[in-house]
N, C-alpha and C positions, 0 to 999 in steps of 0.2 A: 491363428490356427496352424499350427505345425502339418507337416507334409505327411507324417503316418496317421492323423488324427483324420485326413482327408483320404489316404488311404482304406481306411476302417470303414468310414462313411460310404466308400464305395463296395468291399466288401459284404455288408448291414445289406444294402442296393440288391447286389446280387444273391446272396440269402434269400432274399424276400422275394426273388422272382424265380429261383428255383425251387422256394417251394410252394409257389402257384402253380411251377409247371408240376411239380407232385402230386398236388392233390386233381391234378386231371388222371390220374394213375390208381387212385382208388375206388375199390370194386363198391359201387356206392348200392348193389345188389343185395352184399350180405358183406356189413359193416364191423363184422368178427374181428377180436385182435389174431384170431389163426390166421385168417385170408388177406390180412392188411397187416401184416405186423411189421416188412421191410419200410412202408410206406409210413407208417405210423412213428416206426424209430427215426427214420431219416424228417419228418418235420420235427421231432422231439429234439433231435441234433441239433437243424437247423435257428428254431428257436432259441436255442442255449446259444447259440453262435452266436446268434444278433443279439442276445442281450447282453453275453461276456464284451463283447465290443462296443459294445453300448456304454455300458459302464466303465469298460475302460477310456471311451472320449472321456466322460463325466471328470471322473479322476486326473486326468490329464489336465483336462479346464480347470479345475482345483488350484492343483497344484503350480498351473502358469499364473493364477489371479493372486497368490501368496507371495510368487517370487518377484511379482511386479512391484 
């Protein structure tokens, strides 16, 4: 495992735990995308983060198991 693939892994980490602390942030009152829309974009973000990095370990593993 390369040093940025371990990198990532840690990033993935902290994505995942800020946006547990987001969703303490949403008005669970009235679940409107008008009243929750920052909240909503930012775990929409966050998910695309952790899966772009996700997929890039994957890719990464790939590509070391060829050149082995």
């Amino acid at each position: 495992m390369t040093e940025f693939m371990k990198f990532r892994k840690w990033l993935i980490l902290l994505t995942g735990i800020l946006i547990i602390i987001i969703l303490t942030q949403i008005n669970y009152d009235n679940l409107s995308f008008k009243t929750n829309k920052t909240v909503y974009i930012m775990i929409i973000s966050g998910l695309g983060s952790i899966l772009a990095l996700y997929l890039s370990n994957k890719i990464e593993t790939k590509k070391n198991k060829k050149t082995q």
